[in-house]
C-alpha positions in Angstrom: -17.2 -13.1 -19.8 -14.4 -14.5 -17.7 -14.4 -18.3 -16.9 -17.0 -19.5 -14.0 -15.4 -21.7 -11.1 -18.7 -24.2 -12.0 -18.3 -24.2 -15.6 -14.0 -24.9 -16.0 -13.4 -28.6 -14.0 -10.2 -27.7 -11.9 -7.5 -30.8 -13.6 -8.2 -29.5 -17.5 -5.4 -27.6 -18.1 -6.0 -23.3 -20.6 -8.3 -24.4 -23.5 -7.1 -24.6 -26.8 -9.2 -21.1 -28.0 -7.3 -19.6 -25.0 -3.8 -20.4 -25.7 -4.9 -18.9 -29.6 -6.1 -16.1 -28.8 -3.6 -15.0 -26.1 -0.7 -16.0 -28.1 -1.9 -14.5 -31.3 -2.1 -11.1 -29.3 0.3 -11.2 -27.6 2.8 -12.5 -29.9 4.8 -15.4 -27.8 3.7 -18.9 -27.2 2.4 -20.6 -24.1 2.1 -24.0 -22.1 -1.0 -24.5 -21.8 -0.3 -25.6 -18.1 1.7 -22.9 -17.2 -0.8 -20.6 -18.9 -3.6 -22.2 -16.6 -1.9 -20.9 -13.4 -1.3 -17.3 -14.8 -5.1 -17.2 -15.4 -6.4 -18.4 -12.0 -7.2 -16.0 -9.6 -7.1 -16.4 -5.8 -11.1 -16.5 -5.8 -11.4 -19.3 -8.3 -8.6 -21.1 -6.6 -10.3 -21.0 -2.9 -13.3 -22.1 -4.5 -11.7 -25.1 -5.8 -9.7 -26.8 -2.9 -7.1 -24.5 -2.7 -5.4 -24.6 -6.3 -2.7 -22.5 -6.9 -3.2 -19.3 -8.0 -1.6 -17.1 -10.2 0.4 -14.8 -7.3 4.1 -15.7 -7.7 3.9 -15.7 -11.7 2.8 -12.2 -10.8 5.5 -11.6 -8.9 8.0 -12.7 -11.0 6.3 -11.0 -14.0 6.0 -7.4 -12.0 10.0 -7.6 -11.6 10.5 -9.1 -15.3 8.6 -6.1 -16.5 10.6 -3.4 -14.3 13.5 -5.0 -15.8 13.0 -4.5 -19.4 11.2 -1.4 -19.4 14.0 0.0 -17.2 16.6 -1.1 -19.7 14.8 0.3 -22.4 14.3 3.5 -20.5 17.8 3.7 -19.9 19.1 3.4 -23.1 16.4 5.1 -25.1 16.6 8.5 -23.2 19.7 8.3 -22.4 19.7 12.6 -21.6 17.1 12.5 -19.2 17.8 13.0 -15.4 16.8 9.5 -13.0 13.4 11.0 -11.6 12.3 11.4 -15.2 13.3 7.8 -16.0 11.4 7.0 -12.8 8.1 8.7 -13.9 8.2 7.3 -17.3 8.3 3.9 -16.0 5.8 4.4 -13.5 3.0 5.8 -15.7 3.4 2.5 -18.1 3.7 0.0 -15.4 0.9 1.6 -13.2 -2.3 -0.1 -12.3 -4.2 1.6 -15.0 -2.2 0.8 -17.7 -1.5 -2.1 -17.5 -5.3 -3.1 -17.4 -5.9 -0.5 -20.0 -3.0 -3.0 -22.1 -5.2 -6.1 -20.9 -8.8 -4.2 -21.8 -7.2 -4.4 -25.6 -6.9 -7.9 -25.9 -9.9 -8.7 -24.0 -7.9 -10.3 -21.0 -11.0 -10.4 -18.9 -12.7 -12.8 -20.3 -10.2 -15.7 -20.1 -9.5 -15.2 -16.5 -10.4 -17.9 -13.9 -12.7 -16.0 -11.3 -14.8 -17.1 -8.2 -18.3 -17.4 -8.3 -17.9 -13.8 -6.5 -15.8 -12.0 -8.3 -17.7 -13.0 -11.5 -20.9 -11.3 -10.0 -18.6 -8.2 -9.5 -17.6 -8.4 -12.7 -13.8 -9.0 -11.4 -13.0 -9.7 -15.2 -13.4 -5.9 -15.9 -11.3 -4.8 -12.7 -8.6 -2.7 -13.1 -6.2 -4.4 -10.2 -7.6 -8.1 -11.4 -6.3 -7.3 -14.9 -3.3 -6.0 -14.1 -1.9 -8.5 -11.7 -3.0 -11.5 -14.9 -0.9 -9.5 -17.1 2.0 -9.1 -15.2 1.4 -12.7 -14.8 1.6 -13.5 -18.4 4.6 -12.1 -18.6 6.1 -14.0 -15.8 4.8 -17.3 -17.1 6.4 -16.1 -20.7 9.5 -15.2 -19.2 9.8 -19.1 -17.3 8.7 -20.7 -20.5 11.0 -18.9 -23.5 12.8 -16.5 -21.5 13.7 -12.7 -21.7 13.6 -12.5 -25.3 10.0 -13.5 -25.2 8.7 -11.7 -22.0 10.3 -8.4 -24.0 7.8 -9.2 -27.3 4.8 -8.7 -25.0 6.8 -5.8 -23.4 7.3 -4.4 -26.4 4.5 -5.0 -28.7 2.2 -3.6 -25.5 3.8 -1.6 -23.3 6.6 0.2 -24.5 3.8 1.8 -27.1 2.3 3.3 -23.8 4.8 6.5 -23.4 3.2 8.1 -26.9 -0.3 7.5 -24.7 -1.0 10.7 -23.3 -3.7 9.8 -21.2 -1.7 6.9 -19.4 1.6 9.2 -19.3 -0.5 11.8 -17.6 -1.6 9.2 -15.2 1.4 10.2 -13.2 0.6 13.8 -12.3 -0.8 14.9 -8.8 -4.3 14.3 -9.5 -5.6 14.7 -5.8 -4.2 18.2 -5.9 -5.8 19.4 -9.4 -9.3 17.9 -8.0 -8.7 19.7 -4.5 -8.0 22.7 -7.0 -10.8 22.0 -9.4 -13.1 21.8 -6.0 -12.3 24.6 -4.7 -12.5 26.7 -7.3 -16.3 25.9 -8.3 -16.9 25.8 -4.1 -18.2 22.1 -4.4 -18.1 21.2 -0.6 -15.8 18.8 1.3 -13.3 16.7 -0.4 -13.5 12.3 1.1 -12.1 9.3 0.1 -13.6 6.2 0.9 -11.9 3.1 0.4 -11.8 -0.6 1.4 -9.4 -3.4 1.3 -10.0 -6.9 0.1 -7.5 -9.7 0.3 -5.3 -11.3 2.1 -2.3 -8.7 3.8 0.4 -10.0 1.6 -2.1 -8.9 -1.2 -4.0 -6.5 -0.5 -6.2 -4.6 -3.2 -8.1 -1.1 -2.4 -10.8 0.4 -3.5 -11.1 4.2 -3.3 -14.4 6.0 -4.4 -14.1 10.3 -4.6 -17.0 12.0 -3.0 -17.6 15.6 -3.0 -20.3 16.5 -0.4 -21.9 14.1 -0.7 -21.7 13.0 -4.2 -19.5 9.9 -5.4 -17.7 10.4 -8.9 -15.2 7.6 -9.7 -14.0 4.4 -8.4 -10.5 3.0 -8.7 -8.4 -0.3 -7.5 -4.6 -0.5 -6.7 -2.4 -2.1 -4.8 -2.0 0.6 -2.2 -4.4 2.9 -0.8 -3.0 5.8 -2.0 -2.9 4.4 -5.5 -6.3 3.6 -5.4 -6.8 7.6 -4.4 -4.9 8.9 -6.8 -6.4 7.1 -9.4 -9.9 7.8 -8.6 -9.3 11.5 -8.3 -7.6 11.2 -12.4 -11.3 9.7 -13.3 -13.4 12.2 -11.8 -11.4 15.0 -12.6 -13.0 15.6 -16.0 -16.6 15.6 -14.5 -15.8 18.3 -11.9 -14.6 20.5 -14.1 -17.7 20.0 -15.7 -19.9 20.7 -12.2 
């Protein structure tokens, strides 16, 4: 269960069975400080006098991560034309995966959520544990440097391009469910979505209905993202209708 804003007090700095565990995962070490701020979400941090949050480490860590993967990319398929590079490195440093990287090592729990987000279960959000990994790696990166950030890179990430499901994650999945749709005559096609969070940070939330009928719910950073990703979930159970 991810940390409550009542039960953490706000000057302690990651507890000891956090640093452990994340660093035994993961495979670096951590300051305990630094690894705090890349735990503390924007809801625990309004709840608590405006600490920082973790937003710039995730900044920094989503453009330490395009960095290495690109390089490794680059010099691992060293035949294959740029937009195939491009895809690759999309599909392993999408939304999904990286919360499906997150989801292994049981991120969720150790992330410092608002009273809010805990009730929404923000620890087992897809866009929530995505941005704290990305965050990791940025607070890695400032602490040891590239060498480091490219352990959790590589131990976690890089692994992802044998994943078929997460590779296929990249494919037009609003087309095969307008095909899959149409083809059992299901009824009209709507996306609903909604967007939380501030507009430098935005995250949406995009449900697939089919008259009438909701089938998955995703969260990205953009709207179409969050789409895209909601039509890969349900895509399975309307071929199934």
């Amino acid at each position: 269960m991810a940390r409550s804003a009542k039960s953490t007090p706000k000057s302690t700095w990651a507890a000891e069975d956090t640093v452990e565990h994340l660093s035994k995962h993961l495979g670096v070490s951590f300051d305990p400080e630094m690894l705090r701020l890349a735990l503390t979400h924007r809801s625990y941090a309004f709840e608590h006098d405006g600490l920082p949050t973790n937003e710039r480490l995730e900044f920094l860590g989503d453009a330490v991560l395009g960095v290495l993967v690109t390089d490794y990319l680059f010099k691992t398929y060293t035949n294959e034309a740029e937009s195939e590079l491009a895809k690759k490195r999309a599909s392993i440093v999408s939304t999904v995966a990286l919360a499906h990287v997150a989801r292994k090592f049981d991120l969720g729990r150790y992330i410092f959520l608002g009273e809010g987000e805990i009730r929404t279960h923000g620890g087992n959000k897809d866009s929530i544990l995505a941005d704290t990994f990305e965050a990791l790696v940025g607070a890695t990166y400032l602490h040891a440097g590239f060498d480091a950030a490219w352990t959790i890179v590589q131990r976690h990430v890089i692994p992802l391009l044998d994943d078929e499901k997460i590779m296929g994650a990249g494919k037009d999945w609003k087309t095969l469910v307008q095909m899959a749709v149409d083809q059992r005559d299901l009824g009209p096609i709507e996306y609903q979505v909604e967007g939380t969070g501030p507009d430098h940070n935005r995250t949406f939330s995009a449900t697939l209905v089919v008259a009438g009928k909701a089938y998955a719910t995703a969260q990205a950073k953009t709207k179409k993202d969050a789409e895209r990703l909601a039509a890969w979930r349900s895509l399975s159970d309307l071929e199934k209708a």
